[in-house]
ZAGU-612616 format. One record per residue (C-alpha): x, y negated, z; residue in one letter. Coordinates in steps of 0.02 Angstrom, whole numbers, plus 32768, in hexadecimal, padded with zeros to 4 digits. Each point is the difference from the previous one (the first is absolute). Example, Ala and Ser with C-alpha at 12.3 -4.5 7.8 and 13.67 -1.06 7.14 Angstrom:
! residues 2
826780E18186a 80457F547FDFs 
END
This chain:
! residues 114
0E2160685E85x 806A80967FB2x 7F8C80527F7Bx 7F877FA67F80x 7F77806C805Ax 802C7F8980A0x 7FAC7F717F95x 7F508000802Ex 7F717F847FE9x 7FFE7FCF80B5x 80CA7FDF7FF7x 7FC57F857F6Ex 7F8A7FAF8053x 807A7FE580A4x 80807FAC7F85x 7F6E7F9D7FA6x 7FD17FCC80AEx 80BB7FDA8031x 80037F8E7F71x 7F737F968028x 80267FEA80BFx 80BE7FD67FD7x 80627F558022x 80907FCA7FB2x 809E7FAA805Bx 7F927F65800Ax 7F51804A803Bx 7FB17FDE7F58x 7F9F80A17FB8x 8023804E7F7Ax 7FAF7FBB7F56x 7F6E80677FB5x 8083800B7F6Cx 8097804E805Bx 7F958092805Ex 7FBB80317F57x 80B780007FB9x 802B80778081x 7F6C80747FF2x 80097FFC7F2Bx 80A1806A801Fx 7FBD8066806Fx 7F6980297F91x 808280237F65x 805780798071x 7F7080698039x 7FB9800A7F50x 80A080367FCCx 800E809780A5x 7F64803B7FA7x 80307FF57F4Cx 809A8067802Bx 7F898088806Dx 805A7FB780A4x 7F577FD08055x 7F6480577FB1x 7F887F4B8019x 80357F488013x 7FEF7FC78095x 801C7F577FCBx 7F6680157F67x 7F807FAB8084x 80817F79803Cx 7FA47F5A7FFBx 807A7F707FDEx 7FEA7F588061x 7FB67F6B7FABx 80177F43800Ex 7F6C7F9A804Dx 7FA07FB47F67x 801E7F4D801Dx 7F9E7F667FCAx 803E7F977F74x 804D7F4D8031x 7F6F7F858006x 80357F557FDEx 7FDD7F5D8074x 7F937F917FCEx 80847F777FF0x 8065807E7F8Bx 7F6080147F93x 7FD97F477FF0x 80BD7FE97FDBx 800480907F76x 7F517FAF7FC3x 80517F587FF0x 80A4803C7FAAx 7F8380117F67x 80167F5D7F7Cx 7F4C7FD07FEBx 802A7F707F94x 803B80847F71x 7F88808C7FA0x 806480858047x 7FEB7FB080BDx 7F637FEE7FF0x 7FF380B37FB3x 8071803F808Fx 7FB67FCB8084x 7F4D803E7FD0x 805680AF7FFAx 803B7FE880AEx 7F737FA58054x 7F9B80BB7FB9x 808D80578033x 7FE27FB080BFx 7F527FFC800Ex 7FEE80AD7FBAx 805D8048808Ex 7FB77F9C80A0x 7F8880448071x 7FDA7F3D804Fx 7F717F9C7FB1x 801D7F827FA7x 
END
């Protein structure tokens, strides 16, 4: 690439694409986080070709960044339930109080029957 006007949508995409296929030293991928800090840059510099009447469009304006797979929240064991549940000291007001709010707090959330 020697002129801004060599920086075309489909050269984005090819780098975009790059990014997502590439392995580091040790064959992991590249994190979801580390292509889009490589592409930000790339977006500020395009925006900034146009601002400056370089490029007459972005070519970067359509650029969708990667995004992390949503993941599930960390469901506890029943063992670490029944051990939180038990932590609770039923022989005091508060206990007793304390582990109401958590026995709602577990049965509110579970899909089982009871």
């Amino acid at each position: 690439m020697t002129s801004p006007r060599d920086l075309t949508r489909t050269v984005i995409d090819r780098y975009q694409h790059h990014l997502y296929h590439y392995r580091k030293a040790n064959g992991e991928p590249l994190t979801y986080g580390s292509q889009v800090n490589r592409l930000n840059p790339l977006r500020a510099f395009c925006k900034w070709l146009v601002r400056e009447n370089l490029l007459l469009y972005d070519p970067a304006a359509a650029l969708v960044l990667v995004r992390p797979p949503k993941r599930l929240p960390h469901v506890p064991t029943l063992e670490q339930v029944e051990t939180i549940l038990n932590g609770a000291n039923v022989s005091t007001a508060e206990g007793i109080r304390d582990r109401a709010i958590m026995e709602v707090f577990y049965s509110s959330g579970s899909d089982a029957p009871s």
